[in-house]
C-alpha positions as CSV (number, residue, x, y, z in Angstrom):
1,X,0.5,192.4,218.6
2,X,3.2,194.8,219.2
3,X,6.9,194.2,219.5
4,X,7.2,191.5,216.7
5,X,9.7,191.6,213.6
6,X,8.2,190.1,210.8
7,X,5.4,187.7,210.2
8,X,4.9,185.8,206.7
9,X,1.7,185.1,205.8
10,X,0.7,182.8,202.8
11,X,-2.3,181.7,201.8
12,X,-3.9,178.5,203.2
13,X,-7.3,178.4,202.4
14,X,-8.7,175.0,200.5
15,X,-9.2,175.1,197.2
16,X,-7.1,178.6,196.6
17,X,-4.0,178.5,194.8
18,X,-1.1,179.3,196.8
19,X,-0.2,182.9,196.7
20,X,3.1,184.9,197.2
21,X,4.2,185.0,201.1
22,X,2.6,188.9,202.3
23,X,5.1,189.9,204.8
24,X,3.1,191.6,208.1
25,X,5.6,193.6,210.3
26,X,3.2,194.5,212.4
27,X,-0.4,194.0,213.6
28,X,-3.1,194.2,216.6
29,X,-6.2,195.4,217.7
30,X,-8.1,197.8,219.9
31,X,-11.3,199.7,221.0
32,X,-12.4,203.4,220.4
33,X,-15.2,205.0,221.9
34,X,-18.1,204.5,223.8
35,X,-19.4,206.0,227.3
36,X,-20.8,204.6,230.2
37,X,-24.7,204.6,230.5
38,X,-26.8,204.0,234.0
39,X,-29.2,201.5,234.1
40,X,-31.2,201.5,237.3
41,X,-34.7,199.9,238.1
42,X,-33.7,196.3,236.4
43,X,-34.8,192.8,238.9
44,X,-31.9,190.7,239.9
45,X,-31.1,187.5,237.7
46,X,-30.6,184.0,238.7
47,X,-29.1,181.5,237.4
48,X,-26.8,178.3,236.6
49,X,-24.1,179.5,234.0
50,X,-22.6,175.9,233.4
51,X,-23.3,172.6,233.6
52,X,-21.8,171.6,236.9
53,X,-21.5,174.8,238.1
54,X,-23.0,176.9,241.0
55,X,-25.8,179.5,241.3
56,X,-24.9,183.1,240.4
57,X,-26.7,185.8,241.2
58,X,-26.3,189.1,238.5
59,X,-27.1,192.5,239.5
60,X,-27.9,194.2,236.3
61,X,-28.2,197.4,237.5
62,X,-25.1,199.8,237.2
63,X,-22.9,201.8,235.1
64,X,-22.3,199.9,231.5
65,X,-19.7,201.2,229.0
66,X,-21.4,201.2,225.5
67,X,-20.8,202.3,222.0
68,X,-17.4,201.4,222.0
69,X,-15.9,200.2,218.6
70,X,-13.2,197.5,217.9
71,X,-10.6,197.6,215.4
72,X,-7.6,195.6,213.6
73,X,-4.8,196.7,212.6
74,X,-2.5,195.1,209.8
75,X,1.0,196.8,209.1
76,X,2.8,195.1,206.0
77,X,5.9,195.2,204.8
78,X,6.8,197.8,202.8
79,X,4.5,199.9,203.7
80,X,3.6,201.8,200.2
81,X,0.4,203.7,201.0
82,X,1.2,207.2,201.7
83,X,-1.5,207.0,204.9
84,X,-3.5,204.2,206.0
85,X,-6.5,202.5,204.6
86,X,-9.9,201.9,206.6
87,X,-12.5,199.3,205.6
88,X,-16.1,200.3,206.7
89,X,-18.6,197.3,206.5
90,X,-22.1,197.5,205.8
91,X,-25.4,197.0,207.8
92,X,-25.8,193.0,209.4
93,X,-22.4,193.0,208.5
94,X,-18.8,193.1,210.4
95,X,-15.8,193.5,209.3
96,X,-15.5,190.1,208.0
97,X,-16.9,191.8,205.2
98,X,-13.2,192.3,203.8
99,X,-11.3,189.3,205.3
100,X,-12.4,186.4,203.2
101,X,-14.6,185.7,200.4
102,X,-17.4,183.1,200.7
103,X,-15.8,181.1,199.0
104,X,-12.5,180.9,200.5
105,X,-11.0,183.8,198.0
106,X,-8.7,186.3,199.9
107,X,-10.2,189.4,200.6
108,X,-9.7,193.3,200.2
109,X,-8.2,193.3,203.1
110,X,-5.2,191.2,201.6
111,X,-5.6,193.0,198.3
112,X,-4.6,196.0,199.8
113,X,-2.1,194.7,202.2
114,X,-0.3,192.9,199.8
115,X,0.0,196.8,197.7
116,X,1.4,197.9,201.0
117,X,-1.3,199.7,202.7
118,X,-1.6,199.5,206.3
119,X,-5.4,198.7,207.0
120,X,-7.9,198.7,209.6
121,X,-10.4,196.8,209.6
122,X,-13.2,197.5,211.9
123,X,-16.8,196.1,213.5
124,X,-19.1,199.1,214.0
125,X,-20.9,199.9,216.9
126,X,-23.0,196.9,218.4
127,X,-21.6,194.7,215.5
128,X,-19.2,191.9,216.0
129,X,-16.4,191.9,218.5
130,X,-17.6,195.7,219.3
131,X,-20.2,194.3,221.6
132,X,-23.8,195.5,221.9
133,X,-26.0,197.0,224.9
134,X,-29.2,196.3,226.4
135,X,-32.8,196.6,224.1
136,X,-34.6,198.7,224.4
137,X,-33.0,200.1,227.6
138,X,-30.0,201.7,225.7
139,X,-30.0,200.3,222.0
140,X,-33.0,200.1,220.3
141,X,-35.2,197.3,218.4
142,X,-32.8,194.5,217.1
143,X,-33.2,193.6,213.2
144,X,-32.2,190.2,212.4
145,X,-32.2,189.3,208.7
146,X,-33.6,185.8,207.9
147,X,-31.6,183.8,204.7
148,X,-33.9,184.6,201.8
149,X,-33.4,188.8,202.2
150,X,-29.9,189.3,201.3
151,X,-30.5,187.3,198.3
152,X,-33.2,189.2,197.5
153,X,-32.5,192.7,198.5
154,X,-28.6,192.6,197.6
155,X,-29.1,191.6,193.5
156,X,-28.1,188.1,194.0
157,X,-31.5,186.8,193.1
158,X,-34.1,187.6,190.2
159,X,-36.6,189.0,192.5
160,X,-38.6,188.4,194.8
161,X,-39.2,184.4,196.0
162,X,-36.0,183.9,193.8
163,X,-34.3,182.7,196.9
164,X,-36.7,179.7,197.5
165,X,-36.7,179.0,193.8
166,X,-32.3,178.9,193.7
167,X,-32.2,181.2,190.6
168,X,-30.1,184.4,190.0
169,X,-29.9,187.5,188.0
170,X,-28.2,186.6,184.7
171,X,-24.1,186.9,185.0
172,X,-24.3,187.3,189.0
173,X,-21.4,187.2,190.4
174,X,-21.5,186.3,194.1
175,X,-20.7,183.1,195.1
176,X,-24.5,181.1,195.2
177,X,-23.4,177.9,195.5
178,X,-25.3,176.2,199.0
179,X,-22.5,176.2,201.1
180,X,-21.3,179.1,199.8
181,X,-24.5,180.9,200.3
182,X,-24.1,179.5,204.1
183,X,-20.8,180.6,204.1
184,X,-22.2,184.5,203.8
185,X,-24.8,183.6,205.9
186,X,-23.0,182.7,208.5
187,X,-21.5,185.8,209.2
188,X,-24.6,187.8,209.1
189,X,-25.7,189.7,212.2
190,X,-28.4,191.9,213.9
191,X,-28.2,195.6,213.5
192,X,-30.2,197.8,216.0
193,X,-31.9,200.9,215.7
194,X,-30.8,204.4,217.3
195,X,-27.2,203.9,217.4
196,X,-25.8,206.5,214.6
197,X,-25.1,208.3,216.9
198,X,-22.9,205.9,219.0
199,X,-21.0,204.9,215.2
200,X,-20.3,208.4,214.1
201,X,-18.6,209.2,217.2
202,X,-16.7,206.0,216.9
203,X,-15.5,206.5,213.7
204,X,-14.1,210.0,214.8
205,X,-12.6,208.3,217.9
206,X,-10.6,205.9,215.4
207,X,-9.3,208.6,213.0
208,X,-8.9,210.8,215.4
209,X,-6.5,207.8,217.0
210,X,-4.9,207.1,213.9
211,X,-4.4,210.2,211.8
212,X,-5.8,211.1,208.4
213,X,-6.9,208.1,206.1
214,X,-8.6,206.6,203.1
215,X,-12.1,205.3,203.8
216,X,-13.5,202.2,201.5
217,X,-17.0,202.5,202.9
218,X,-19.7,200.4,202.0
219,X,-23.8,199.9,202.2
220,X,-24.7,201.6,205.5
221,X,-21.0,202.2,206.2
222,X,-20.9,204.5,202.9
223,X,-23.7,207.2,204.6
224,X,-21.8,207.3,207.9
225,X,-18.6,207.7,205.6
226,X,-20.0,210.5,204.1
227,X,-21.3,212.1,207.3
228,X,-18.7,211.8,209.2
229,X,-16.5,213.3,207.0
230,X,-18.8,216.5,206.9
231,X,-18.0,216.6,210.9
232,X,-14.4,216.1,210.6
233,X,-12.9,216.0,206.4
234,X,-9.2,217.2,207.7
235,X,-9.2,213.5,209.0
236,X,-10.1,212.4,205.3
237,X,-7.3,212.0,202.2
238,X,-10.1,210.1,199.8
239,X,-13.0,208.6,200.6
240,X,-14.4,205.3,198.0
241,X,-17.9,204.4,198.7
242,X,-19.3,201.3,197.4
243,X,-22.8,201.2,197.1
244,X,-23.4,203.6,199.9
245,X,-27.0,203.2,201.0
246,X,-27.3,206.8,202.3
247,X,-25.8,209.8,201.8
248,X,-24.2,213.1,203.9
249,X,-26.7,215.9,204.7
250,X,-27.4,217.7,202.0
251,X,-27.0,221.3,203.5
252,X,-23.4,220.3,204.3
253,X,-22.1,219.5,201.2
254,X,-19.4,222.1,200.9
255,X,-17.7,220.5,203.7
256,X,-16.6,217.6,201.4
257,X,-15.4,219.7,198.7
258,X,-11.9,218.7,200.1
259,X,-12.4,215.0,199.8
260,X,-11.6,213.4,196.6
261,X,-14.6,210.6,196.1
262,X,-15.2,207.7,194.4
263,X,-18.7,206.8,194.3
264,X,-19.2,203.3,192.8
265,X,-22.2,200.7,191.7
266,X,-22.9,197.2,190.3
267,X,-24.9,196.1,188.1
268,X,-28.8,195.7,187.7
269,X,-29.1,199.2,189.7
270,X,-31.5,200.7,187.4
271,X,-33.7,197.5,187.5
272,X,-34.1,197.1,190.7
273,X,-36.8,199.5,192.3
274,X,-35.3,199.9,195.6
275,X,-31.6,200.3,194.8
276,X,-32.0,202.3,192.1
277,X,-34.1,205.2,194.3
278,X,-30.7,204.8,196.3
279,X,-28.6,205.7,193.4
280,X,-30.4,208.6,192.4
281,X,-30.3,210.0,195.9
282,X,-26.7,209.7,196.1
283,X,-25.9,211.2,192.3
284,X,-28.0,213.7,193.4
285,X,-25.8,214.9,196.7
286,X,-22.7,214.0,194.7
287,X,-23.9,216.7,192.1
288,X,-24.0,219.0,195.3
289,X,-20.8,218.0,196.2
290,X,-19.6,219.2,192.9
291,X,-21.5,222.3,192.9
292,X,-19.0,223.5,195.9
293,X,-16.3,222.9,194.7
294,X,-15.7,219.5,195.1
295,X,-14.6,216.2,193.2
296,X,-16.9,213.1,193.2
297,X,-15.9,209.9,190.4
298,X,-19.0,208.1,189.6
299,X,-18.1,204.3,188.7
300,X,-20.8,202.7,187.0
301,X,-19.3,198.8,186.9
302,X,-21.0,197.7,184.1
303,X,-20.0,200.4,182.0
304,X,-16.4,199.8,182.5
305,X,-17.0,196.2,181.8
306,X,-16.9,194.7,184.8
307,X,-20.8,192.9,184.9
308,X,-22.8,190.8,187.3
309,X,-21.7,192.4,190.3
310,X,-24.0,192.2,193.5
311,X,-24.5,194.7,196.3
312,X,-21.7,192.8,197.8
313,X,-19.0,193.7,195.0
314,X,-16.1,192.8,197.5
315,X,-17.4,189.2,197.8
316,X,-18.2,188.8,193.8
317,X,-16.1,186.5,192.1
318,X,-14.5,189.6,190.0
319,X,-13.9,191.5,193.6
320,X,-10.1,192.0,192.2
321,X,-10.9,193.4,189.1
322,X,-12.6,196.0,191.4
323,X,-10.1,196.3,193.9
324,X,-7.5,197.2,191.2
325,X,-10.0,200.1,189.8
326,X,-10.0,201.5,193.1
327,X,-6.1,201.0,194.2
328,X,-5.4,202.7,190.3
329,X,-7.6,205.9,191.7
330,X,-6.0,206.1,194.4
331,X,-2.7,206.1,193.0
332,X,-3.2,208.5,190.4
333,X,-3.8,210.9,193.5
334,X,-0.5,210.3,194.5
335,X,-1.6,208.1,198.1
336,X,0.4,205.5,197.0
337,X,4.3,205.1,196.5
């Protein structure tokens, strides 16, 4: 919403201490991207929408606009970040992601607005409020995730089955109890194949509509990071990447020598025979990184002392202490007043 003074926000979420008043002067959303596509060929489709209601016939073929990409926008006040600060979600995720822990905890999205950066937070491409396109006639197959595979894959659980058995790796972090668990689940969503395309673009169109930025990027959201500041780093200040699942294309690496990184992991990497390949692979183009010219920070949680943390380190019950080890990187490269 545009046009208002000054919005005070305070936390109201059960169970959660009350926290100081964050003052928002300003906030709204929008869409970036997407083009239209023509679908031709398709049979008509009948049928009774509501209860009550009457017939309709729908026409599917046409011109459909697709790839588009929705963002928020929160300006607080002061505003102390020097340029403002994206949040990139990961894959089956939105950008709930950064909202609200779940366990009712205030997010990164508060942690930073409450510093004074102005954030966007943002559903990729066929996530979310973005919206998503027909299968397989212009996105491809959709992946759905069923409840036991984030706690498996994403270092909640002690391996495989530890989902049906309720047990965790030792000092996990995430929030695990039932309705907590629920909680996550709940905002869980398919991803399809073939659209990188379709993101990349997207996330051009929004820095391209905003100006220069930091990136928190994370899981899936950390490769595009990456590779779409290869296409376009002038629209880059820094770029922190938790846990990115991919990495930037290796023959490019020079491109990002002007992009101050953070790379960052959580614990039980090396353990884990999937996440730790991942690791490797992005070390190894960080190296390359290095070699022209640029500056990559490689976090390793655990050895700064912060343990247990899951692939989803914003969600962990610690997800301040590793906000603040990202918002005192930033500041010591002079984005923040």
């Amino acid at each position: 919403m545009r046009g208002i003074s000054a919005l005070v926000v305070a936390s109201g979420l059960a169970g959660v201490a009350q926290a100081q008043p964050l003052t928002i002067e300003r906030f709204g959303s929008f869409h970036v991207g997407g083009q239209e596509v023509e679908i031709s060929g398709k049979p008509v489709i009948e049928y009774t929408p509501t209860v009550g209601g009457a017939p309709l016939r729908i026409d599917p073929n046409g011109t459909y606009m697709v790839g588009q990409m929705y963002a928020q926008f929160m300006v607080p006040q002061p505003v102390r970040g020097t340029v403002p600060l994206m949040l990139w979600h990961g894959a089956y995720l939105t950008g709930v992601t950064y909202e609200t822990t779940p366990d009712g905890r205030e997010g990164w999205q508060h942690y930073f607005l409450r510093r004074g950066w102005t954030t966007y937070v943002t559903d990729a491409v066929e996530r979310g409020r973005s919206g998503a396109a027909m299968t397989p006639d212009i996105f491809g197959l959709a992946i759905h995730l069923p409840t036991s595979n984030p706690w498996e894959r994403f270092r909640i659980g002690d391996g495989a089955g530890s989902h049906a058995r309720g047990t965790v790796l030792e000092g996990n972090q995430f929030p695990t109890e039932p309705e907590q668990y629920r909680a996550f689940m709940r905002q869980v969503v398919a991803r399809y194949l073939g659209t990188d395309e379709y993101v990349i673009a997207a996330y051009i169109a929004l820095l391209e509509r905003v100006g220069p930025s930091v990136v928190i990027a994370h899981s899936q959201g950390g490769a595009f990071a990456w590779q779409v500041a290869q296409r376009r780093p002038d629209l880059f200040r820094a770029l922190v990447l938790v846990e990115p699942a991919g990495t930037g294309i290796a023959a490019d690496a020079a491109k990002l020598k002007d992009v101050p990184t953070m790379l960052m992991y959580g614990d039980y990497v090396e353990g884990d025979p999937r996440w730790s390949v991942i690791r490797r692979n992005a070390r190894r183009f960080a190296d390359a990184v290095r070699a022209a010219g640029g500056t990559v920070d490689d976090v390793d949680l655990p050895a700064r002392g912060i343990r247990g943390n899951s692939h989803m380190i914003m969600m962990d019950r610690n997800s301040d202490a590793v906000a603040g080890l990202i918002q005192e990187w930033l500041a010591a490269r002079g984005l923040w007043r």
